[in-house]
N, C-alpha and C positions, 0 to 999 in steps of 0.2 A: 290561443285557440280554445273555443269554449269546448268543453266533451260533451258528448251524445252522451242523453237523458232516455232511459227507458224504464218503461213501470211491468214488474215481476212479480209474477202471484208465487206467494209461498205457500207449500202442497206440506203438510204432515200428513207422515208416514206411521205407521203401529207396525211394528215386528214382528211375527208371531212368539217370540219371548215378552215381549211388552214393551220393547224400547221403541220411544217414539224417537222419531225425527223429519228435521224441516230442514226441504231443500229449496232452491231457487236455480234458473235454468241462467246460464250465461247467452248474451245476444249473439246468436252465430255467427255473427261476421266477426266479433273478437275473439271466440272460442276459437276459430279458423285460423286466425293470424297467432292466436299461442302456440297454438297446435303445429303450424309452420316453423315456430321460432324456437320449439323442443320445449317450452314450458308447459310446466301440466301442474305448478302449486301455485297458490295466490296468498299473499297476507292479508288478512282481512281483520280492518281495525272500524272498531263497533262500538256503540254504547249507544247512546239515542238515533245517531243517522248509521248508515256502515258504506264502508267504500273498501274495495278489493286493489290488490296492487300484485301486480307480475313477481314472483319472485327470481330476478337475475340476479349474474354475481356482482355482490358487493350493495345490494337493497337488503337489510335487515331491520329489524323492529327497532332498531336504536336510531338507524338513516331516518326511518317514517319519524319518530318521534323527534330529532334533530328537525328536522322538518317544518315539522306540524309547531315545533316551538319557533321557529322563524317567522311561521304563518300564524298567528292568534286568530285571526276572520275565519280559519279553514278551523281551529279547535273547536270552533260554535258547531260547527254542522254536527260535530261528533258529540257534543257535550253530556253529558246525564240531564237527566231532570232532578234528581235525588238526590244520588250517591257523591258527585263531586269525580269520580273514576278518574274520566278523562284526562281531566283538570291534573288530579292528583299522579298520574302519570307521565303528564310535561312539567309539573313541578320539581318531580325527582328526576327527570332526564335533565334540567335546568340544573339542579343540585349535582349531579354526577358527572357534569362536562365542565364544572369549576375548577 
């Protein structure tokens, strides 16, 4: 099943101490169904594209990365332009599950 594509404007914010920050709103019909299922964290894995993941038990950042290394087509969406990050982070979950 393909997922629902939706486009989020991100709002920064200024503090009144100075700290800025940039949020983006979740589409309510998913926010609804977290909300039902008691989830209220998301893991959000980012570098050039970003995608949010529910966090239940037993999804942690080494499953996403286990993952995301079985899927190389899904690494692209995430990729750097620069830095290599991503890349450099399925390399050593590759290295660490030998």
């Amino acid at each position: 099943m393909i997922p629902k594509i939706v486009e989020r404007k991100i709002t920064k914010m200024q503090k009144p101490g100075g700290l800025v920050q940039y949020l983006i709103t979740l589409p309510k019909d998913y926010a609804e169904s977290l909300d039902k299922q008691g989830i209220d964290t998301l893991l959000i894995a980012y570098n050039r594209g970003l995608g949010a993941f529910p966090m239940v038990p037993g999804f942690t950042e080494e499953a996403l990365l286990t993952f995301l290394k079985e899927h190389p087509e899904l690494v692209k969406l995430f990729a750097a332009t620069e830095t290599g990050k991503a890349e450099d982070k399925i390399r050593l979950a590759e290295e660490a599950s030998k």
